[in-house]
C-alpha positions in Angstrom: -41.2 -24.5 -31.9 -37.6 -24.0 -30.9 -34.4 -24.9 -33.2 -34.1 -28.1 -30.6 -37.2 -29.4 -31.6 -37.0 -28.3 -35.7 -33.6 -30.3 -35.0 -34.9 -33.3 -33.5 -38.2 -33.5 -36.1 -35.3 -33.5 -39.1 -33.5 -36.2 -37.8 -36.3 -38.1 -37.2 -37.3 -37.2 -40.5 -34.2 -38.6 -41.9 -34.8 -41.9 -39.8 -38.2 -42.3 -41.5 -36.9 -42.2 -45.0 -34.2 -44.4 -44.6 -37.1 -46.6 -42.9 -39.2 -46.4 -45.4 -36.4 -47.5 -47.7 -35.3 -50.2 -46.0 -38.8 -52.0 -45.7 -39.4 -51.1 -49.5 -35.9 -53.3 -50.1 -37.6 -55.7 -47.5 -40.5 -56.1 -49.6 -39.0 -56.8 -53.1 -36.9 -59.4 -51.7 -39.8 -61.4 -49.6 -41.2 -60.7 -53.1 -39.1 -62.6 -55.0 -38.4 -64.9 -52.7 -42.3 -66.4 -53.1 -42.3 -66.0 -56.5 -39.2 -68.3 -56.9 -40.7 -70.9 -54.3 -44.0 -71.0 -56.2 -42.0 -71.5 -59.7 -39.6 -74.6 -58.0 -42.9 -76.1 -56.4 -44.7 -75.8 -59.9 -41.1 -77.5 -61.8 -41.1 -80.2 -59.5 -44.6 -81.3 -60.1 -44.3 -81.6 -63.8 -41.2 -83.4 -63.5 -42.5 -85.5 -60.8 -45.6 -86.2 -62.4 -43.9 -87.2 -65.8 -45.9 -84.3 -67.4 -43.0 -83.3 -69.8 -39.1 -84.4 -69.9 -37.0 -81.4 -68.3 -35.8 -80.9 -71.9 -39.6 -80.5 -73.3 -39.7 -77.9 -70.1 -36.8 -76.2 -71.0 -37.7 -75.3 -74.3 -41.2 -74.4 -73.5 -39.7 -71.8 -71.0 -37.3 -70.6 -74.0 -40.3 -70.4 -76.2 -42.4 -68.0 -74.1 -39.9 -66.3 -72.2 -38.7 -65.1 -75.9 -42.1 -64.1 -76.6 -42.6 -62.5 -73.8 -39.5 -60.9 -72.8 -39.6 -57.9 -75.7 -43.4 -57.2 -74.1 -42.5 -57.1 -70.8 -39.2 -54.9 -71.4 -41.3 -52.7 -73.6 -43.9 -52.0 -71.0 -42.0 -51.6 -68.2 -39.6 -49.1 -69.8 -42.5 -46.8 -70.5 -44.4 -47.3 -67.1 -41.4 -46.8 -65.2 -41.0 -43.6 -66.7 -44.8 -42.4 -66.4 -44.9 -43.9 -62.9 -41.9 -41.8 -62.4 -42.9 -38.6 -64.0 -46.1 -38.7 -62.5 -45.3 -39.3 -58.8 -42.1 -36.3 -59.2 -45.4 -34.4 -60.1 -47.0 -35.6 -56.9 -44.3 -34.6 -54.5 -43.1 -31.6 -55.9 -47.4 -30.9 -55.3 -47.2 -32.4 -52.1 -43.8 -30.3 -51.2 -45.3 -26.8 -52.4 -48.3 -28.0 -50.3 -46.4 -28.0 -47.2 -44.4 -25.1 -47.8 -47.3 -22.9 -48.3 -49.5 -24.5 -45.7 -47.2 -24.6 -43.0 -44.8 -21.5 -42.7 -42.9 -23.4 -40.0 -41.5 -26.0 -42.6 -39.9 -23.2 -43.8 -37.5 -22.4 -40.6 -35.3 -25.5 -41.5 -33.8 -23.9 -44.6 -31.6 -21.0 -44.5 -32.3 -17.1 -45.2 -30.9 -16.9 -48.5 -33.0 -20.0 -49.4 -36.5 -18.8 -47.9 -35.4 -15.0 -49.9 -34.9 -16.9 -53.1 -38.3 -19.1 -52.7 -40.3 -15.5 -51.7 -38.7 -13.8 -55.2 -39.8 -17.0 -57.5 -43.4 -16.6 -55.9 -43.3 -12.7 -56.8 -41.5 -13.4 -60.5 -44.3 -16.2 -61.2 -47.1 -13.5 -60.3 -46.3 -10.7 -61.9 -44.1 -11.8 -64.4 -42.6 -9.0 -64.9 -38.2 -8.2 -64.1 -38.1 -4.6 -63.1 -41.9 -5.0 -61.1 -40.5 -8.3 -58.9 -37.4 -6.2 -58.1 -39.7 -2.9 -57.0 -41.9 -5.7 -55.2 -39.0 -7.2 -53.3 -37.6 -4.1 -52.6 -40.4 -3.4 -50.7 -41.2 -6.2 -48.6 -37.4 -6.2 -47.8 -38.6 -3.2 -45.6 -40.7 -5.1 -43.3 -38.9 -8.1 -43.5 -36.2 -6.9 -40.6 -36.5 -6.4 -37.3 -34.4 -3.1 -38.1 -37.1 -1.7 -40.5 -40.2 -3.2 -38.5 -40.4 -3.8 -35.1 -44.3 -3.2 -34.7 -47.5 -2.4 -35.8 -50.8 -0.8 -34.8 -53.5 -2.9 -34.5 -55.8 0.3 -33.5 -55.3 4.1 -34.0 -57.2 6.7 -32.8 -56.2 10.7 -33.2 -58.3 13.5 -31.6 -57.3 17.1 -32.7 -59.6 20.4 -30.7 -58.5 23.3 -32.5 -59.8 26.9 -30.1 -58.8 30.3 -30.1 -59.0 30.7 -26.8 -56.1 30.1 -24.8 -55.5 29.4 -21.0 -54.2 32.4 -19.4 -51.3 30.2 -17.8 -49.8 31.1 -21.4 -50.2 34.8 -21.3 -47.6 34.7 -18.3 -44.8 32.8 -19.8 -45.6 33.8 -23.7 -44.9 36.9 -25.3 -47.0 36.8 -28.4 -49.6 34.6 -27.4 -51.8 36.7 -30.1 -50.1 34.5 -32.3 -51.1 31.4 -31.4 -54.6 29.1 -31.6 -54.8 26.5 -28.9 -54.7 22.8 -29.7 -55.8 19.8 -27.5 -55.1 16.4 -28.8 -55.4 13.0 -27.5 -53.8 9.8 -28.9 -55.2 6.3 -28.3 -53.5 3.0 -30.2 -52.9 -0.4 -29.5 -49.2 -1.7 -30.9 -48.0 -5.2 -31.2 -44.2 -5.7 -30.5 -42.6 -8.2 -33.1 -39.6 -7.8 -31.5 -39.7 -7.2 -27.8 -35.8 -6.2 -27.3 -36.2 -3.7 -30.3 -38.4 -1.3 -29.6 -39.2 1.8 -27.1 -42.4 0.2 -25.6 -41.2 -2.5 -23.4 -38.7 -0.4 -21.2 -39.1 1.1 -17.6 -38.4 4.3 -18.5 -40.7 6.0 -21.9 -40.1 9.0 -23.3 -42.3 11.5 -25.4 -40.7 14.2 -27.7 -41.4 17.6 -28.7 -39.1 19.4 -31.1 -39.3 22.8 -31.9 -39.3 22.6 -35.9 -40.4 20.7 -38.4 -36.7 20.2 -40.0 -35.9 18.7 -37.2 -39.2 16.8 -36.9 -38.1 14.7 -39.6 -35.2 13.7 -38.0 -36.7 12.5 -34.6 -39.0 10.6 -36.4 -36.4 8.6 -37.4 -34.6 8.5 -34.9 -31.9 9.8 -35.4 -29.6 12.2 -32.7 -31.2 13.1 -29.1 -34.3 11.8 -29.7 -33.4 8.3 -30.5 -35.9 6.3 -28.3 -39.3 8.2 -27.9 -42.3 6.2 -28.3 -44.1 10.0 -29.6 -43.2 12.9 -31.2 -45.3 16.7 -31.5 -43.5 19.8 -33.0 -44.2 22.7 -30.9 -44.0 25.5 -33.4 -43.7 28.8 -31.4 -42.1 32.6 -32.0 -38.4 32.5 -31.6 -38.6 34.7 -28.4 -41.2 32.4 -26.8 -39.1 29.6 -27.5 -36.3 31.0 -25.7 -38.9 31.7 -22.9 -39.9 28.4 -22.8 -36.4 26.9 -22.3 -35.6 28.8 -19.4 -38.5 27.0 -17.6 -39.0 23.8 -19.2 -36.9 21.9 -17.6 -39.1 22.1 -14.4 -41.6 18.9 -14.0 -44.0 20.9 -12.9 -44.3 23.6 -15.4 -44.8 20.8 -18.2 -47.7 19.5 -16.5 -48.9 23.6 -16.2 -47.7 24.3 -19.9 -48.8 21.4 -21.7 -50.8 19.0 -19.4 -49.1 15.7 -20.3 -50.7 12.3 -19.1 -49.6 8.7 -20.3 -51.3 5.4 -19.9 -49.8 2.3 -20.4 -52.3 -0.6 -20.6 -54.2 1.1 -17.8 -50.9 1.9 -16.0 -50.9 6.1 -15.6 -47.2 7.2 -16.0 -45.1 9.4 -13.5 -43.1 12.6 -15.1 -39.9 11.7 -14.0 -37.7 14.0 -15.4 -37.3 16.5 -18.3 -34.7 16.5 -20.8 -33.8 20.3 -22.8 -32.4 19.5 -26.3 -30.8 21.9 -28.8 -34.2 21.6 -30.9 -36.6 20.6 -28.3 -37.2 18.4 -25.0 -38.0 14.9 -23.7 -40.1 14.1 -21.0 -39.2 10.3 -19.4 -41.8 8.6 -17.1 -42.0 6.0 -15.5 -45.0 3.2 -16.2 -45.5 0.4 -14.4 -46.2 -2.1 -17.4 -45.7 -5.1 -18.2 -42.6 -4.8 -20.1 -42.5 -8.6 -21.3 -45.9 -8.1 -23.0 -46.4 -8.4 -27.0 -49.1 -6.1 -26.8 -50.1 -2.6 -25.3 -52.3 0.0 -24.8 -51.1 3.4 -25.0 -53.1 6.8 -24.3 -51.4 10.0 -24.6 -53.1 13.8 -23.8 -51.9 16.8 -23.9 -52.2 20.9 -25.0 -50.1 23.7 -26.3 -50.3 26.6 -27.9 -49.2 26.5 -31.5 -49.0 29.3 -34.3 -51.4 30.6 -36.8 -50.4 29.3 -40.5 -49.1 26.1 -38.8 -49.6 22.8 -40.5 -51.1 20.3 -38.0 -49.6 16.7 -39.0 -50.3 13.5 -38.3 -47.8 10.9 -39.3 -48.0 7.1 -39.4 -44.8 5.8 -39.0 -45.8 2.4 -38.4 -48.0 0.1 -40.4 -51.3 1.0 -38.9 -54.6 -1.0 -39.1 -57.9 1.5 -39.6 -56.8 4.6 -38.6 -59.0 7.2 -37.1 -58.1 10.8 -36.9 -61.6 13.1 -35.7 -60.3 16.9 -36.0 -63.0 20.0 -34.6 -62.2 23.6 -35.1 -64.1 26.9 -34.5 -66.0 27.5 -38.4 -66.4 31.5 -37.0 -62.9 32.0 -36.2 -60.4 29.6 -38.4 -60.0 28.3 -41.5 -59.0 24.7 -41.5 -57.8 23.0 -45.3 -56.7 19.3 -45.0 -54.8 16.9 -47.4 -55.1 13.4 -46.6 -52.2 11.1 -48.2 -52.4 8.1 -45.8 -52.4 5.3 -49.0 -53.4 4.6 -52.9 -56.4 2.8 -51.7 -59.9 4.0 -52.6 -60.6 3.3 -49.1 -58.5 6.1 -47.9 -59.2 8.1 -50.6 -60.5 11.6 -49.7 -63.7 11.3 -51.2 -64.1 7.7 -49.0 -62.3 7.9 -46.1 -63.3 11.8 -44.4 -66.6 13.6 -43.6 -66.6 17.6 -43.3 -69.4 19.0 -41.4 -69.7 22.1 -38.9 -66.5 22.4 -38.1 -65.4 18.9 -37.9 -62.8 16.1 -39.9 -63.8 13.1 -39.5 -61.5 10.6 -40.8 -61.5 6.7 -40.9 -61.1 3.2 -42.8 -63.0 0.5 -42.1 -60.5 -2.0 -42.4 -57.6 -0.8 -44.7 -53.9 -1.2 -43.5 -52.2 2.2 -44.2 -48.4 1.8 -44.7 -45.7 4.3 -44.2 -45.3 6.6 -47.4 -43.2 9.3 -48.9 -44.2 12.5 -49.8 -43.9 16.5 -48.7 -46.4 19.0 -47.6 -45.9 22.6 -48.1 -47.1 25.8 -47.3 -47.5 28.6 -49.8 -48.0 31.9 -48.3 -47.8 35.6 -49.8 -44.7 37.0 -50.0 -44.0 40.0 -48.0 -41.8 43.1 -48.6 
């Protein structure tokens, strides 16, 4: 619903309360009304049937109205206040109902107020300060549009790892001895919570590669000339071939040659448009003829490139990502391939769960485990030289 119509259902809200107040007045009145007809009917028929003088009738109402009176005081004292306790348990029951039943009920108080009613559920269920401030903390994350704009529903990662490399390579590369061959091809479905926050839902989407993995870090968040890419790869080449590679890169055609990049869109192949040279990199920007109004997509990504021995081959979530699946194949005769998996605490996820080694081949997956963004470092210890 829009704020009109959460507007509109609280004043008529308000209208039904008073209502039901009103009539409730109504009632007692009416109420009292009969009882006093019935009690002057009953008087004037003793009186008018001689039963007792009106002083006989008077004292016989002092009488038991003195008897009476302490009983009725008495009782009505405590059942008032039981009445009253009990139904303030009711509707605070019947309020929490609502609120937890409905999430739209919510929307008509303010931010600060929904905050505060999200840290008392926390506080009541773990029941512990420092915890319910680590827990809040947290969700704050994925609470804004700034810190979570989507999610992927489905995530699928395919890594070829060759020592062979096409001899397009040999021509531009100087120490292509240096370098394994790597073919990968990325499959997810996303879901935009925020459709004008986010790189998806534009005419124009750009893939980046950067050149290190300092600067890796950076991209992925976004930060500098790469603000804006829906996918980053580091390309990590020799010094010389990088300078190599700049002098030609920014030729549409000799990325397709180099690197073989194709994008889909919800079945909507993209067009290279243009290339972009960075100090640490480049962006390619294509054109996709999506829907850019849709909450949903479907996004393929393929490509190759050489890359250099010793390398470490990531894969980052940096979305929330439903089930990932990451299936990585390498030559057994020719390469030694080590992985660390770190993708969350779960047991599902764990490495013992979550990956199959066989013949050359990771085969990674949950079955239905949500794997958060999380912190951490990989390094890369190798034998010191000289």
């Amino acid at each position: 619903m829009n704020g009109h119509s959460w507007k509109e259902m609280k004043e008529r809200s308000k209208k039904l309360v008073e209502a039901i107040i009103r009539n409730k007045k109504i009632s007692f009145f009416c109420l009292f009304i009969v009882i006093a007809f019935v009690e002057g009917i009953l008087i004037w028929v003793v009186l008018h049937k001689n039963y007792c003088t009106l002083e006989e009738l008077l004292v016989s109402i002092i009488i038991n109205t003195s008897g009476l009176l302490s009983t009725i005081l008495l009782f009505n004292v405590f059942y008032e206040k039981l009445s009253r306790d009990a139904y303030s348990i009711e509707v605070s029951n019947k309020i929490t109902e609502t609120l937890m039943s409905t999430p739209e009920t919510l929307e008509l108080f303010t931010e600060v107020q929904r905050q505060n009613f999200i840290n008392s559920t926390i506080s009541s269920i773990v029941k512990d300060e420092d915890v319910t401030e680590m827990v809040c903390d947290n969700l704050k994350n994925y609470l804004t549009r700034d810190a979570l704009y989507q999610i992927r529903k489905e995530y699928n990662y395919d890594f070829e790892l060759n020592t062979n490399l096409p001899k397009v390579y040999k021509k531009y590369f100087k120490y292509v001895e240096n370098y394994f061959y790597i073919q990968e091809k990325l499959r997810f479905k996303v879901k935009i919570l925020f459709p004008d926050h986010n790189n998806i839902n534009k005419e124009e989407v750009k893939v980046g590669f950067v050149y290190n993995n300092q600067y890796l870090d950076s991209a992925l968040r976004e930060y500098d000339e790469f603000k804006g890419c829906i996918f980053y790869e580091n390309i990590d080449l020799e010094k010389k071939d990088i300078e190599c590679l700049n002098k030609v890169i920014e030729g549409k055609d000799m990325v397709q040659k180099l690197f073989g990049l194709d994008i889909k869109i919800d079945n909507c192949k993209g067009k290279l448009k243009d290339v972009k040279l960075c100090k640490e990199g480049f962006i390619c920007v294509f054109d996709v003829e999506h829907d850019i109004k849709a909450k949903e997509h479907v996004v393929r990504i393929l490509f190759h490139m050489p890359r250099k021995w010793d390398s470490l081959v990531e894969i980052i979530l940096v979305d929330p990502t439903k089930a990932p699946k990451i299936f990585v194949s390498y030559q057994e005769e020719t390469m030694n391939v080590d992985m660390i998996s770190f993708l969350s605490k779960s047991e599902e996820s764990s490495l013992k769960v979550a990956h199959e080694h066989l013949n050359g081949i990771y085969d990674i997956s949950t079955n239905n485990d949500w794997v958060y963004p999380i912190s951490g470092a990989v390094f890369r210890v190798s034998k010191k030289r000289g």
